[in-house]
Phi, psi and omega in degrees: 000119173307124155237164192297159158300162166323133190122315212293317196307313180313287185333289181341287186283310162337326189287312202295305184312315201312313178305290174300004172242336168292327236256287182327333206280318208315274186287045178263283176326291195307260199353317209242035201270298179310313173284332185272008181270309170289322178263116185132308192099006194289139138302181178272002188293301201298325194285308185297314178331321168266015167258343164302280200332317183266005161270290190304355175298283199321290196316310158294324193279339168293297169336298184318285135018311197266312191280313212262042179023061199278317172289017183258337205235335194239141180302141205292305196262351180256309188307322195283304190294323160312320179300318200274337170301314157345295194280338173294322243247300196266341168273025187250355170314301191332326196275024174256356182053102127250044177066164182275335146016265173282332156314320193287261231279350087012279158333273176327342191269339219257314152332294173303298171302314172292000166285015175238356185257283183312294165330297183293335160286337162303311162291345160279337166258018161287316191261056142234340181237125176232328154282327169272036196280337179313315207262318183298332184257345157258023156230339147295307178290012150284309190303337186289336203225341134351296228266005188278283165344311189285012196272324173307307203279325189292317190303334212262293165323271195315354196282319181304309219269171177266169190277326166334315199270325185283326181302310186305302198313308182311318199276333165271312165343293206285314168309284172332323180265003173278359180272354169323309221266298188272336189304308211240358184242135168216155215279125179303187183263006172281008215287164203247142164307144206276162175269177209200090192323155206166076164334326195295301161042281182293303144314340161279347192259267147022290185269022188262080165340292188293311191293308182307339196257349172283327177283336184267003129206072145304293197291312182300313163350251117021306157310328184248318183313265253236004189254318195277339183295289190302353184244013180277323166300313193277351146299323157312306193276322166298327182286343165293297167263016188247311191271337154114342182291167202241096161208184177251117182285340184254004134295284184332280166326295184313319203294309221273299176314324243241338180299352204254343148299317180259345194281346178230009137313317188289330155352285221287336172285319192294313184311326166279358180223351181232349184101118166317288171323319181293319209275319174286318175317308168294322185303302159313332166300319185297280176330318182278329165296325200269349188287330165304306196259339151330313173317347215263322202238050196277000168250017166115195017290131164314343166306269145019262151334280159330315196280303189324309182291329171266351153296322225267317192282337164294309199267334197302348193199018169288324200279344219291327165246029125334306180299309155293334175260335173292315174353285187293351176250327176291284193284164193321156211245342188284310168263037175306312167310263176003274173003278163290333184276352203281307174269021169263348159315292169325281214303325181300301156006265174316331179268350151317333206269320174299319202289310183314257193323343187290306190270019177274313185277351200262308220263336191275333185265027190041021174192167192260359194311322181227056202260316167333340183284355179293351174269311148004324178286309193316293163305325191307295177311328187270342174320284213279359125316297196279003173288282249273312176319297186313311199270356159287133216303293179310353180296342202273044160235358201258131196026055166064053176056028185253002165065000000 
């Protein structure tokens, strides 16, 4: 029976912290947004803006990524530890006050440098995991989906802090893990051919059949994910006040969110004993029930409600690196990198367009109680791509031919 190197565990977590301390800078503004709305003049249009930036950053600096194969081409552990300087780098700008402007492009800078940090780990713990990689690649997107979670508890904190202490504190972090990326990680024995940059690429990553239905659900994914994160609290907090039920709604969030840590551990183990296809299908199922029905106990029983919202938050993003190790299997081997920035480029994407819309449609039904069901398609859609993924000839690459 093949077993990982000597290591790999170490590697793993070392890999896992860096990421959840590079991971603070993304939501470091969104934390301090009310102080820095009072010493700044920001509207709330403008204040939201800067959490918009480092989402459309990452979706180009991935795309860039992807066409100019930088995780294709630059040592892995090098690329990484640059990135995260970057991001450190343009988030400690904030303490310069340079208007809001420049901050929005900042925001953008810092978005853009973490598409060279996350994607590229995805890939680096390919070359340490080959049987476990379903489970190894579902606790990096657990660090991840932490490191989503603390800005509620960081909010709690910041009410004490000047928001400056929270920008700083976010900025040595985001350093420390790049020295993390270079000091203490080096590329498993698993290693990926170094690429030869090629625009064409991109087409090939298009005609890749096996690789597009794994991406197309990705995108259903994706579609729910990140609408929903950003939006259980003010959903949570209308069902306090419209539907009448008694909970702390921004407990509630962190839980819903912070659940999503053992959810995709549990992903990456099922995914290794049942096959990636079975394991997203079923997550998404699940999820997309809960995303139908929640509304039903948005005046309660209160019970109800709480469990729905923490099935939802276990499942919503157990499947989420699956999706990224069928990638890592599927596609030209030369190009694993390209591959993973290309579809989390996409996949981020997409999620501007739900974060735009949930409370568009929340505002158009005069309540926020079913406004969730606009995420009910995303899964539907990723369902029927990773079935459609199982019965293809090529899946038998997929977890050592366990689909």
């Amino acid at each position: 029976m093949q077993t990982e190197p000597r290591g790999h565990w170490r590697m793993l977590a070392i890999a896992g912290v860096a990421v959840v301390l590079s991971m603070t800078t993304w939501f470091s503004a969104t934390a301090v947004a009310p102080g820095l709305s009072r010493d700044w003049g920001l509207s709330l249009e403008q204040a939201g803006w800067l959490t918009s930036a480092v989402q459309l950053g990452f979706v180009v600096g991935a795309l860039s990524s992807s066409l100019l194969a930088l995780s294709d081409t630059i040592p892995l552990t090098r690329l990484m530890a640059a990135a995260a300087l970057v991001a450190a780098l343009a988030n400690a700008a904030l303490l310069l006050e340079p208007g809001f402007t420049a901050s929005l492009a900042a925001r953008f800078l810092t978005g853009a440098a973490l598409a060279s940090v996350y994607p590229p780990a995805m890939k680096f713990i390919a070359t340490w995991f080959r049987r476990g990689r379903g489970i190894a690649m579902g606790a990096m997107v657990g660090a991840l989906t932490f490191g989503s979670a603390l800005p509620h508890l960081i909010r709690a904190i910041g009410q004490s802090l000047p928001w400056q202490g929270v920008v700083l504190s976010t900025s040595l972090l985001c350093l420390l893990s790049a020295l993390l990326f270079q000091v203490l990680l080096r590329e498993g024995p698993y290693p990926f051919a170094r690429a030869k940059v090629d625009p064409r690429q991109i087409g090939l990553i298009l005609r890749n059949r096996p690789v597009m239905l794994a991406n197309l659900g990705y995108f259903g994914h994706m579609w729910e994910l990140y609408a929903m994160w950003g939006w259980f609290l003010a959903y949570a907090s209308a069902a306090v006040s419209q539907g009448g039920i008694s909970l702390n709604a921004s407990v509630l969030a962190f839980a819903v969110v912070a659940m999503g840590a053992p959810g995709c551990l549990l992903g990456g183990v099922l995914s290794d004993r049942i096959g990636r296809c079975h394991t997203t299908a079923l997550m998404m199922a699940i999820s997309g029930a809960c995303a139908l029905s929640i509304g039903l106990f948005f005046d309660g029983p209160v019970g109800l409600f709480a469990v729905i919202a923490l099935v939802w938050g276990l499942t919503v993003v157990a499947d989420s690196a699956q999706f990224s190790a069928a990638v890592s299997e599927l596609s030209d081997q030369d190009y694993v990198g390209s591959s993973l920035a290309f579809q989390m480029g996409i996949g981020f994407a997409i999620t501007i367009a739900t974060i735009w819309l949930t409370p568009v449609v929340a505002d158009w039904l005069g309540s926020w109680r079913w406004s969730f069901l606009i995420l009910a398609p995303g899964p539907i859609v990723g369902i029927v791509a990773m079935l459609l993924l199982r019965a293809d000839p090529a899946s038998v690459k997929i977890a050592g031919g366990l689909r």
